[in-house]
C-alpha positions in Angstrom: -101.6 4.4 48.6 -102.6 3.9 52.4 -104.1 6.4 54.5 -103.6 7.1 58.3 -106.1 6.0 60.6 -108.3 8.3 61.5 -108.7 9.5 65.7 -111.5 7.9 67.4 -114.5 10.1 67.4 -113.9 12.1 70.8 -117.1 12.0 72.7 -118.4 14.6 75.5 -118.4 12.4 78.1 -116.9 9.4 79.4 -119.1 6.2 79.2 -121.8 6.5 81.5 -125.3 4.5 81.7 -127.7 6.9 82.5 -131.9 6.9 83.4 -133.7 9.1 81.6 -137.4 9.6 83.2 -139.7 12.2 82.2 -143.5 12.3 82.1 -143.9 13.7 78.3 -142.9 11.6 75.5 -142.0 13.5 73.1 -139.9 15.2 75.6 -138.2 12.1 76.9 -137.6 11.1 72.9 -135.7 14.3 71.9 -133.6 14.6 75.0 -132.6 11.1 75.3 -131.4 11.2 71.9 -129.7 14.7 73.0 -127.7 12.3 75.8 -127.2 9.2 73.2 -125.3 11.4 70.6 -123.1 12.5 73.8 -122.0 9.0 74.3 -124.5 8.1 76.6 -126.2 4.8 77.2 -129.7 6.0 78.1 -132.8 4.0 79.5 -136.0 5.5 79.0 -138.4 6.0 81.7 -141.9 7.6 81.0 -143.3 8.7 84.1 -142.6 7.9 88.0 -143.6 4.0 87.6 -141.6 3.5 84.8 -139.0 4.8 86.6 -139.4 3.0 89.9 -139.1 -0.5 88.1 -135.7 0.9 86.4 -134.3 1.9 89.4 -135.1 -1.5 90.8 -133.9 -3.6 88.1 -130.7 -1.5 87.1 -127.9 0.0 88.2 -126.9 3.7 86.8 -124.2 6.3 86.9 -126.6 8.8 86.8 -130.5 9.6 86.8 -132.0 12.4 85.3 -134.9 13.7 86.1 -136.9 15.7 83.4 -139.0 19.0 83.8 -142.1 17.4 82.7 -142.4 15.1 85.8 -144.4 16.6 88.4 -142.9 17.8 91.4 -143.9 15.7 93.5 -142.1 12.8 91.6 -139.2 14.6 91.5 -139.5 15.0 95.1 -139.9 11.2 95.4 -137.9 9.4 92.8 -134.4 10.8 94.2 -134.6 9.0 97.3 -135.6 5.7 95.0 -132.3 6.3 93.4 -130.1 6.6 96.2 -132.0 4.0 98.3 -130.8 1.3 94.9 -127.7 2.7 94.5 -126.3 5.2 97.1 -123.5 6.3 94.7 -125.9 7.4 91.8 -125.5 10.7 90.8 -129.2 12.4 90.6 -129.7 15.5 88.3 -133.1 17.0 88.3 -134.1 19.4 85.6 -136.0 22.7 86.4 -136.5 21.9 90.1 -136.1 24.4 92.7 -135.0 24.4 96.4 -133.2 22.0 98.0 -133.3 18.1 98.2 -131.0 16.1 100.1 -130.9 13.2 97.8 -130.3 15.9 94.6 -126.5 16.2 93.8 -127.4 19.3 91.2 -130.5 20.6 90.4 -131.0 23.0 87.3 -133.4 25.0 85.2 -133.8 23.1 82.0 -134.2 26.6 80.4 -130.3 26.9 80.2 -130.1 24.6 77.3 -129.1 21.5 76.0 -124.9 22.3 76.5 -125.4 23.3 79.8 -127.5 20.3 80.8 -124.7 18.1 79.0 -122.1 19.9 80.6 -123.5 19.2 84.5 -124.3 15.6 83.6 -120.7 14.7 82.2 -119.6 16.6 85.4 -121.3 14.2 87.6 -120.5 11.4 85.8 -116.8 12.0 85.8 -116.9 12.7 89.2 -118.8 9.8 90.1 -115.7 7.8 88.6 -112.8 9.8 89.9 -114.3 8.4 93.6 -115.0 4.8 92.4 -110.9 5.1 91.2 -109.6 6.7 94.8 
């Protein structure tokens, strides 16, 4: 007797290689494993130097920035983005104010489906304007 196939597993986002950098590890383990069960392809970055020699060896659709970096690296490190890779989209977690090189800043505090939610937004949207 056969069986149907079964449907591809659906996942939340589209495929999207993403930089993960915070300063805590255990932190940057659980969430990036958070983003991997999403679909995500996720590069680990523990703290700003870490980070810094991803950005300049790689190309991502998005960078995240974690609530555990200090503010002044998440002050710094979205202008390292943008300056490899103007069309990054940059999410920093639990940040406040404005930032020119930010495309969405949010409290981490929201939770983990709202943090996946804004990052498969900016992913997606990052590839709707590669397509037009």
């Amino acid at each position: 007797m056969q069986t149907a196939a079964k449907p591809a597993r659906k996942t939340l986002a589209t495929a999207g290689n993403i930089l993960y950098a915070e300063h805590d590890p255990n932190v940057l383990a659980q969430q990036s494993e958070l983003f991997e069960r999403a679909g995500y392809s996720v590069e680990r970055a523990q703290g700003r130097k870490a980070a810094e020699q991803a950005l300049r060896n790689h190309h991502y659709d998005a960078v995240v920035l974690g609530h555990t970096l200090n503010k002044d690296d998440r002050h710094h490190l979205p202008y390292m983005a943008k300056k490899a890779n103007v069309e990054v989209a940059v999410l920093v977690l639990h940040a406040s104010g404005k930032h020119p090189a930010v495309d969405f800043a949010m409290d981490s505090r929201e939770g983990d489906k709202a943090v996946l939610a804004m990052l498969n937004s900016l992913v997606e949207e990052k590839a709707l304007a590669a397509v037009s």
